[in-house]
N, C-alpha and C positions, 0 to 999 in steps of 0.2 A: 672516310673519317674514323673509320674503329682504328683505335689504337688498343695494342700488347700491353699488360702490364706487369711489363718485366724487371728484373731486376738492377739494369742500365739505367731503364726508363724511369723508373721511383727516384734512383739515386741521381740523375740529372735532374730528376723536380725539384729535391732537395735542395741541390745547388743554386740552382738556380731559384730558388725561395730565399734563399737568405739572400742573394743578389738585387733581388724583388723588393725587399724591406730595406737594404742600404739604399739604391737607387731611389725609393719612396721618400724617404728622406731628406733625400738630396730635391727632391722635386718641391716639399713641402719647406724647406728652409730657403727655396727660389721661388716662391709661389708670386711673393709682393712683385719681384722683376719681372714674372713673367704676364703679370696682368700690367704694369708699367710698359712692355717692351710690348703685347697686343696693344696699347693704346695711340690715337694718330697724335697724340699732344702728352704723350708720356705722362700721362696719369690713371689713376682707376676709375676714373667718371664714365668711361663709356661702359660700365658694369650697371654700375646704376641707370642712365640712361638706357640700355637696352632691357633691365626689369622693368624700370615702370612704362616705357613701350610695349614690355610684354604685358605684365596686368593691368595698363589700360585696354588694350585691345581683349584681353578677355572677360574686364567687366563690359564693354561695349560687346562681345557674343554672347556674356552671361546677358544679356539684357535681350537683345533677338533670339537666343533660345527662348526667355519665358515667354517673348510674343508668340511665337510659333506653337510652342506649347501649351499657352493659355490658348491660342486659333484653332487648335486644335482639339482640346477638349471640350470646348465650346459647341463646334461643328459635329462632334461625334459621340455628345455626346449619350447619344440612343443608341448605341453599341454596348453599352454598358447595364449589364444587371446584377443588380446586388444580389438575386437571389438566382443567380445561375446553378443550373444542375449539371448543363448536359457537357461533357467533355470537349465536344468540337467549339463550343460556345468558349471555353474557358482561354482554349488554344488559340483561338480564331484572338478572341481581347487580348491577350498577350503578344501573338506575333503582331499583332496592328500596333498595339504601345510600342515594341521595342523599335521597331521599323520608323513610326513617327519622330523617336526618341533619337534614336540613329541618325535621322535625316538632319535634325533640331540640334545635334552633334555636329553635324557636317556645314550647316551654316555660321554655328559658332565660329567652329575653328575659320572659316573661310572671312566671318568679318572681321576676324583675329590677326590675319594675318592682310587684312586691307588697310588696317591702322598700321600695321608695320611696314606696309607699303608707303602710306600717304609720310608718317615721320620717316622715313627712310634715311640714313644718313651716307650710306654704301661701304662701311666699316665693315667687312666682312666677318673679324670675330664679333659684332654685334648681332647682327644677321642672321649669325647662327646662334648666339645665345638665344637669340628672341624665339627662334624654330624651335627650340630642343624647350624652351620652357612653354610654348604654346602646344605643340603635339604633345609633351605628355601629361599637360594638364587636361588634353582630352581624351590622351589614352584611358586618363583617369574615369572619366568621367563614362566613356562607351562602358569599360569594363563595370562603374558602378551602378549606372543606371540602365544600359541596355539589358545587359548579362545580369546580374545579378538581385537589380530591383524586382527584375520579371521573374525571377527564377525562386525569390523567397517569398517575393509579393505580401511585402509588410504591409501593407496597406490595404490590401485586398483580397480577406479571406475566403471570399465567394472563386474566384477565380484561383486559390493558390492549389497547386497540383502536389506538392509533396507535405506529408502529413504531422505537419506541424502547428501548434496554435499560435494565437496570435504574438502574444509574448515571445515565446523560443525564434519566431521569425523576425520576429524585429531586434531580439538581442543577437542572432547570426547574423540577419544583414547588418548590423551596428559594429560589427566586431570585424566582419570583412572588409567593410568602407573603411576603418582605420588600418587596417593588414594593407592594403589596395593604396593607401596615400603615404605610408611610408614606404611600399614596395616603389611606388612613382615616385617620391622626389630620390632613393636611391640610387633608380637607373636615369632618372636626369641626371644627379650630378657625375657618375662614371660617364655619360656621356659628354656632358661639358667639360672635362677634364681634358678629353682630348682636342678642344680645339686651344688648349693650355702648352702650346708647345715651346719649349726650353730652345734659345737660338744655339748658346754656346754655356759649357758648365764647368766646374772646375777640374782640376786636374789631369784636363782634359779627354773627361769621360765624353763618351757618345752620346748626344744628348736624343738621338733616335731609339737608344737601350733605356735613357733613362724616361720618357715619356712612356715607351710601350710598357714597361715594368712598373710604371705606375699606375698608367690603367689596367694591366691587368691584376694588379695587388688592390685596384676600388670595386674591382669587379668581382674578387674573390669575397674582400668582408663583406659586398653589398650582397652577393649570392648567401654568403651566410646569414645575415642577419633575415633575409629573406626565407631560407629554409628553417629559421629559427621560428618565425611569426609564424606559420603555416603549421610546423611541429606543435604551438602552441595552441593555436584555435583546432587543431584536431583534437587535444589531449582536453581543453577545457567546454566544447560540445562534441565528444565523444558520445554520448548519449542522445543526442540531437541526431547525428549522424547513424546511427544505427535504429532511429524512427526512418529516414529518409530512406535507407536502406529497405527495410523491409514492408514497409510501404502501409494500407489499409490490411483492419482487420487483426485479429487476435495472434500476436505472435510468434504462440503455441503453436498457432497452427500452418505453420509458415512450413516451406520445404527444410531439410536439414540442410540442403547446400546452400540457399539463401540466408539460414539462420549462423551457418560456418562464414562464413563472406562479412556477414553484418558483425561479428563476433571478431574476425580476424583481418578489418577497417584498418584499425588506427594503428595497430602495431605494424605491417603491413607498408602502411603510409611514410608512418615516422625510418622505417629501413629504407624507404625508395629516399626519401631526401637526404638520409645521410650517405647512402651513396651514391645520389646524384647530384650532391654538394663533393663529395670527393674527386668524382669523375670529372666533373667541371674544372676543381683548383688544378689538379693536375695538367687537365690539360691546357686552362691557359699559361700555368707554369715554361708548360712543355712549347708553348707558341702554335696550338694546334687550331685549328678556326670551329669557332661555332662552340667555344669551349663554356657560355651562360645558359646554353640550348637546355641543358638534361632538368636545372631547376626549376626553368618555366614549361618546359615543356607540358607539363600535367593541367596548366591552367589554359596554353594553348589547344592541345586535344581536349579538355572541358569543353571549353567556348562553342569547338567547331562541333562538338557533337552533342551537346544540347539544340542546337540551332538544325542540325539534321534529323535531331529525333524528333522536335515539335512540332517540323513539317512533316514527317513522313504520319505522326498520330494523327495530325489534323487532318490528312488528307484521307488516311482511314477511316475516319470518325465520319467526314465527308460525305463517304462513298455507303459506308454500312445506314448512317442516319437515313439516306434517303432509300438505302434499301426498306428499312424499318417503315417510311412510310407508305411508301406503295403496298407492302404486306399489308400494311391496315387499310388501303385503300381495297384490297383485292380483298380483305376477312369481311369488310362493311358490304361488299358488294354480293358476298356468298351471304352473310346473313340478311340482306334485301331478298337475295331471290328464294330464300328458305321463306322466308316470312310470306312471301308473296304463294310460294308453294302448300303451306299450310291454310293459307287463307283458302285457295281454289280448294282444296280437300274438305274443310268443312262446309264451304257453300255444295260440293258432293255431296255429302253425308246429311245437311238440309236435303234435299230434294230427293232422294231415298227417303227421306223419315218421312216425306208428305206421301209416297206413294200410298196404294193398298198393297196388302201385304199380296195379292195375286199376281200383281202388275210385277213386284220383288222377286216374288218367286220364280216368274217366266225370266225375270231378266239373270236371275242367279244360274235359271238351267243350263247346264251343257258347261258349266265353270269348274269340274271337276278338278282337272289340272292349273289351273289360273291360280296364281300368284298373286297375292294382292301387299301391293308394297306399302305401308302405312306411314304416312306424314308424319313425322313425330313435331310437339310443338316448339317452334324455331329456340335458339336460345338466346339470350342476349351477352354473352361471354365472348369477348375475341380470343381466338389463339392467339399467348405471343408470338412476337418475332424470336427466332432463336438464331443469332448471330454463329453459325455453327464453325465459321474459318476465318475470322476477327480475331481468336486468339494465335491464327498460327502465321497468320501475317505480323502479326506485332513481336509476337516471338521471331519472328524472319528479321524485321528490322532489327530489334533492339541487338540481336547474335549477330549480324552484318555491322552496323556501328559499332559494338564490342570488337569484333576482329582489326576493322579498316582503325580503328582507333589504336589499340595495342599494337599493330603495325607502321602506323604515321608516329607513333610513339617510339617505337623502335629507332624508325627512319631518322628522328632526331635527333637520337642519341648517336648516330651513324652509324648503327648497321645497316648493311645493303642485303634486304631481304629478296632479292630482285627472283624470278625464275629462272633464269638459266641460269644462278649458282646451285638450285636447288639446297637452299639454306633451308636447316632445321626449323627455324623458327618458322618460317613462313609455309614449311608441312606442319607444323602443330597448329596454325593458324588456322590451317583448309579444314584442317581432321575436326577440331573443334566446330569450325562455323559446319561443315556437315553433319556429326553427331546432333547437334542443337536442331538441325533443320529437319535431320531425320527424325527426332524424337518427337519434336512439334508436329510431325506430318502422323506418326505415330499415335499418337494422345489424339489429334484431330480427327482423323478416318474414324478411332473406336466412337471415340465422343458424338459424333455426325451420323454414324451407323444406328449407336446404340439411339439416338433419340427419332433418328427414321423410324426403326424397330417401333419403338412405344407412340409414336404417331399414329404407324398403321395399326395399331390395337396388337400388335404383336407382344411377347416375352423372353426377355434376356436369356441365355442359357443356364445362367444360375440362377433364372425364377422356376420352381416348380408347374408344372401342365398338369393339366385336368385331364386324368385318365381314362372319363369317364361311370357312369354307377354302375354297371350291369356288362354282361356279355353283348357284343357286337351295340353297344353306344357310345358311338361318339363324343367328343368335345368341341366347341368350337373353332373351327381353320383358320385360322388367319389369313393374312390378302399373300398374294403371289408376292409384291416388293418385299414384304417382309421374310419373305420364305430366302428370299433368294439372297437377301443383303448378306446376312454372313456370311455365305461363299464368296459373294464380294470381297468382304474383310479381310477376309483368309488370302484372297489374290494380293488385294493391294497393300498388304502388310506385309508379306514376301518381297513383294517388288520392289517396296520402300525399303529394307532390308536388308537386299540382295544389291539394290543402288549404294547407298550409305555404304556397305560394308567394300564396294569395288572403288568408290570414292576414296576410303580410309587407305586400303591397299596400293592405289595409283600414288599417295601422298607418301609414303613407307617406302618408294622405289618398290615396288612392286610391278614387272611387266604384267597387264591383266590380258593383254591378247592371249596370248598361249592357253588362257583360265578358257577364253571363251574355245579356245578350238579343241582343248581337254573334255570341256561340257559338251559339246558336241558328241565325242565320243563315245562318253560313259553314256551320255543320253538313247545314244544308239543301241550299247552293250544292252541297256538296262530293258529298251524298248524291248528287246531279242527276250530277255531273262524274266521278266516280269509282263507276260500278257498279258494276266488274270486281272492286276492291276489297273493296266489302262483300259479293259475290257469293261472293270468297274466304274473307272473314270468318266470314259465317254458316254457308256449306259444310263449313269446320273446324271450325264447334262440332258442329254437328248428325254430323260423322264422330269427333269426339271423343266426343261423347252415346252415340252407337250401337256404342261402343270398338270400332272397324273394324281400329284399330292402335297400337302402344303406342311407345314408345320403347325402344330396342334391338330391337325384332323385326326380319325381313328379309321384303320387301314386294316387291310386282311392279306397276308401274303400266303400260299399256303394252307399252313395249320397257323401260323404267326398271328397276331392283332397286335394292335395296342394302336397307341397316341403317337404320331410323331413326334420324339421330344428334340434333336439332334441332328442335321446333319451336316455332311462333312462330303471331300472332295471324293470318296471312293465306298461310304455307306453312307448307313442311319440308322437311331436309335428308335427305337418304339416301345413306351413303357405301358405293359399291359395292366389292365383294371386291378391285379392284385397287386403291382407292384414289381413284375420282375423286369426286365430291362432285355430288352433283345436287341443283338448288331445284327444289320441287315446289307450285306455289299448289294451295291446299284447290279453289278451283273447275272446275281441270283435268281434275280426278279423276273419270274413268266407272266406268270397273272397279280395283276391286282385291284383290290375292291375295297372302294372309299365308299366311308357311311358320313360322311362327314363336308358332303357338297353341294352348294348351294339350297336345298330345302329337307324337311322330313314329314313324311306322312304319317302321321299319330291314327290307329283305327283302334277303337277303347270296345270291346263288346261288353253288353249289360244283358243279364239274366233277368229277362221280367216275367211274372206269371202270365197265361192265357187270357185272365179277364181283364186285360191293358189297353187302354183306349191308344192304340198306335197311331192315330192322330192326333193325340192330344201329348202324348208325348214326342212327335217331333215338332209339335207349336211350342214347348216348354224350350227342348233343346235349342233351338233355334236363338227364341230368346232372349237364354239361357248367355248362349253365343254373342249376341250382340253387347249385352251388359259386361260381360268380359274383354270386350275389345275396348269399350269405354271407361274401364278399369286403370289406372295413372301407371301400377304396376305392371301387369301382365300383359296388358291392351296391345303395348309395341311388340311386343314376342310373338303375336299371333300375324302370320303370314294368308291364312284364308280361316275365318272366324270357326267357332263350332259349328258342327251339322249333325243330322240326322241322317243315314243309310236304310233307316226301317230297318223290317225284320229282314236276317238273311240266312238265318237255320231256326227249325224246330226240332226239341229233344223232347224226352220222354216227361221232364218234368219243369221247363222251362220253354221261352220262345227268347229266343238271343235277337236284341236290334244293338246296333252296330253304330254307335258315333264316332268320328271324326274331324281334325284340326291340321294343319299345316303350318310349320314353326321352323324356326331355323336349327340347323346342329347345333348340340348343345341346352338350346331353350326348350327342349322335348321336357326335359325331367321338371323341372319348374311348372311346365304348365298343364303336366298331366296330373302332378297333386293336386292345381290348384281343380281342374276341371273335375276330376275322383270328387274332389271334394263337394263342391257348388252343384254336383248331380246328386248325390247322398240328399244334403239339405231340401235341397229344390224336390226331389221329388218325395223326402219325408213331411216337405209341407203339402204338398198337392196328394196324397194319399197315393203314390205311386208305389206298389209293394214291388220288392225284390225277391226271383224264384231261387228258392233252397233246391240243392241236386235231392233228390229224392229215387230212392230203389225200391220196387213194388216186388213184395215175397210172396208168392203164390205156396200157402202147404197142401200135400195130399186130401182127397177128401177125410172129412172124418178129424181131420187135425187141427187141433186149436192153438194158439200162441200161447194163450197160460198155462197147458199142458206141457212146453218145449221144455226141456232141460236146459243147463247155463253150460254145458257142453255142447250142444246144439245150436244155443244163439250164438256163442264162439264161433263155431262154422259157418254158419250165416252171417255176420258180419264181417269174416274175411274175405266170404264170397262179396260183398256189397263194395268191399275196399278194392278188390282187385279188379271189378268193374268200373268204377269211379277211375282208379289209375291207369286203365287200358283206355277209356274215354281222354282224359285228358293226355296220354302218350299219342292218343291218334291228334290231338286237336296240335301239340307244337309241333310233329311230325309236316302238318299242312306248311306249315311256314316258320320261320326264326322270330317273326315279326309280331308275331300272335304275342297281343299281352293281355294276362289273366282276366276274366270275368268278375266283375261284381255280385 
């Protein structure tokens, strides 16, 4: 049906136009004989007899529609809530009305046409009068109460899906239901026209030229007046439609291409009807078929893909709602058995507190290494549900109805977008609907990745990591999922990528087999050319496999340290404690030593004098220990409470006892101030002295210290300073781990 518009082609429409308007003429100065010459008794009473046959029978359906419809809101009507929130709810009341609505349409028209049955006269231009005024008084009525009532939903602002108030909806649907009953009686009467057929005419014109020139000259004004009305209500809720457009929420803040679309509506609009008001005249000029298609077509494709997209949202909304509630069935079920778990841990920690502290003791022995995992108290916070692939199924659909629509659009303007012509359009069509699915798939993996990430206590790569305070201290690790998802990312964002863009290609006439037996090659070339590469590659999986190290822990390669901040398919980053940033390729790697997994042994030495009741300070420390675990802040950070080691060196001027705590990477630095601290106080209240380094000066006989010169005591105190720093070079020389004495 595509017709050329050539320069033949225009100049016989022309022609044939004005032949159009003479023959019309000639139709309407024969009208009275030709409704005389339909008549069985040569008059025009069987006009009037087949109206009021017809609107009796459709006040007799307008009467069993309200049955039905009063039956049916009666029956239903606990489906209905005024103060709906939830979306499948809204979807769910609307497709149920239109469908009831539909049905209450369908028996209309059926007792509509039982009254025209029972007065039947067998007149067959009456016959068909009565059909052509019954079917489009219900065209009328599908189009205004199925389609449209549901879709502005005047009436019912709880349920209305596009973001309009109550006013603006009800003066749209007021303005469409008048658009809607003049658009219906003009394609009734272009269709009754032609059961008007002329037997014989004057001068003896063809009276087969002159009926078809008639209707298609009712059919040309009636398409006009039509793309007239539609032109009109675009231009005068303009501003209505570019709400509907852009839907909830501010705007501003709307995509630019959404806000370019809503902007570029009604001019847009107003082009498409004027020339597919043109393309029509033409072609019924021309005697082409299917020449009223281009103007209705937009309310055609409307119809069908509002009705496609409400099931396809509702069945979403379906599917995710009850994912949403099983989530909260499984979040109630983990916070029952937290609750239950806390409960069991204090009725422990009762029956500890009853023992003697001997019975404690004996049971604490030999726990050196033991772990002790502490109940934290449950919480009563559900995680939400995070609908993570709900937007990219909805974006699937809406780009799938977008294409199949601008396609069946197409189709009815008659182009043949078929595949084997490989028509242009129907590659822009694929290219589109794949872009749109690639992008969704796109935005969804980050989106879904990134909130895994922050689930498992992880951080984005543009959040800053904790370097740690000090040489060789860690930060806290994160979990292995999290380590690992953005390498995920990195794959499945290539692949979406590398799909889409062989998708785009295949659509372009592009042969892609050859791409793939090319890739092959180079992949081989490259394999040969770059070892070092793959060498890095594989080396990182297989040290990801064997989780050697996570991201955020603090790591030792070499001379190297730092934090894992980074990594990627072929290294990683490690930002050391002052700040500088090392690349590390996976292949490099011999040795490595992580400070930063699963526990840390805190061992704090304290410098007391010799007259220290070492029993009595490790009854304090102990304590000391327990009161800190029962502390709201620090309590959960201690992995095995404070202790005491006793003494484990004596010096010259001190006896060093040695406590100890077990905390997670990370919580070291936090619970060593606080514990510095709580030892300070605690044993400044119990009169526990702390020993000063003290150097004993032996002078020659005979020699006295107020005798020495300040040249002298200079010597002697560098001697006393280079003793002190030889003691302490021996004491971190024992270990890295050694931290300073109080």
């Amino acid at each position: 049906m595509t017709m050329a518009f050539s320069n033949k082609n225009l100049l016989e429409a022309r022609a044939n136009m004005r032949r159009m308007i003479a023959n019309a003429m000639v139709f309407l100065d024969d009208l009275p004989k030709s409704l005389k010459a339909a008549s069985p008794d040569g008059t025009a009473w069987w006009l009037v007899i087949a109206l009021v046959t017809a609107v009796g029978g459709l006040i007799a359906g307008h009467y069993m529609f309200r049955l039905v419809t009063r039956w049916g809101r009666d029956h239903f009507r606990a489906l209905y809530d005024e103060n709906e929130q939830k979306r499948s709810g809204k979807l769910a009341y609307l497709l149920a009305r239109a469908g009831w609505m539909l049905l209450s349409a369908g028996i209309m028209f059926a007792t509509a046409i039982l009254v025209a049955v029972i007065f039947d006269t067998g007149h067959e231009p009456t016959r068909a009068t009565i059909f052509i005024v019954v079917s489009t008084y219900i065209g009328y009525r599908v189009l205004r109460g199925v389609v449209f009532w549901n879709f502005f939903a005047p009436t019912s602002p709880a349920h209305r899906l596009v973001e309009l108030d109550d006013a603006q909806a009800q003066r749209v649907f007021r303005h469409w239901a008048v658009a809607l009953a003049i658009g219906a009686l003009i394609i009734g009467l272009c269709r009754w026209i032609q059961i008007l057929a002329l037997k014989d005419g004057p001068s003896g014109a063809s009276m087969d030229i002159v009926n078809a020139d008639a209707h298609s000259l009712a059919f040309i004004v009636g398409l006009l007046i039509c793309a007239a009305m539609l032109a009109l209500l675009a231009v005068v809720h303009k501003q209505d439609l570019r709400i509907i457009i852009l839907g909830k929420g501010d705007p501003a803040q709307k995509p630019a291409w959404l806000k370019t679309i809503a902007f570029l509506a009604v001019p847009l609009l107003l082009l498409y009807l004027a020339l597919a008001w043109f393309v029509s005249s033409v072609r019924l000029t021309l005697g082409l078929p299917g020449g009223y298609i281009p103007v209705l077509a937009p309310i055609i494709v409307f119809v069908a893909a509002i009705f496609a997209y409400a099931v396809a949202s509702y069945l979403i909304e379906i599917v995710y709602e009850r994912r949403a509630a099983a989530h909260l069935r499984r979040e109630e079920m983990k916070l029952q058995a937290e609750k239950q778990a806390w409960e069991r841990a204090q009725a422990a920690d009762e029956m500890m507190s009853e023992m003697s502290e001997d019975m404690r003791d004996m049971i604490e022995e030999g726990g050196e290494m033991t772990v002790m995992r502490t109940t934290p108290e449950p919480s009563t916070a559900i995680r939400p549900y995070f609908p993570a692939f709900k937007p990219f199924f909805e974006n699937v659909v809406q780009a799938t109805i977008l294409v199949v629509s601008a396609g069946e659009l197409a189709r009815l303007w008659g182009i043949d977008i078929g595949r084997e012509g490989g028509h242009p359009l129907a590659a822009a069509l694929d290219i589109l609907l794949a872009v749109i699915v690639a992008a969704s798939a796109y935005r969804t993996v980050n989106g879904y990745i990134d909130h895994r990430i922050v689930e498992e206590g992880g951080t984005l790569d543009d959040q800053p990591s904790n370097p740690g305070e000090g040489d060789s201290e860690g930060g806290k690790g994160q979990s292995r999922l999290a380590t690992l998802l953005p390498i995920f990312r990195n794959v499945l964002i290539s692949a979406i990528i590398a799909i889409g863009a062989m998708v785009v290609l295949a659509n372009l006439g592009v042969d892609i087999g050859p791409l793939f037996a090319g890739a092959g090659v180079i992949g081989i070339a490259i394999g040969f050319g770059a070892q070092t590469l793959i060498r890095d590659i594989f080396s990182g999986a297989f040290f990801l496999i064997d989780d050697a190290f996570r991201k955020g822990e603090y790591i030792e390669i070499d001379n190297v340290k730092g934090v894992v901040e980074k990594i990627s398919m072929r290294s990683f980053q490690l930002r050391h404690h002052l700040g500088a940033v090392h690349t590390v390729p996976f292949g490099e790697i011999h040795q490595l030593t992580n400070y930063s997994r699963d526990w840390v042994m805190m061992k704090l030495p304290l410098r007391l004098t010799y007259d220290t009741d070492v029993e009595k300070v490790r009854k304090l420390i102990k304590k000391l220990g327990q009161q800190l675990l029962e502390d709201e802040v620090v309590g959960p950070l201690f992995l095995q409470p404070l202790k005491s080691q006793g003494v484990y060196k004596m010096e010259d001027s001190a006896m060093i006892v040695r406590v100890k705590f077990m905390t997670r990477p990370g919580d070291q630095f936090v619970t060593r101030k606080v514990v510095y601290a709580a030892i300070r106080d605690l044993f400044e209240k119990e009169g526990v002295r702390f020993a000063h380094r003290e150097v004993t000066v032996r002078l020659a006989d005979g020699e006295k210290a107020s005798e020495l010169s300040p040249a002298q005591k200079e010597a002697i105190a560098g001697s006393v300073r280079s003793a002190i720093d030889e003691e302490d070079t021996g004491d971190k020389s024992a270990g890295k781990s050694t931290t300073p004495a109080l």
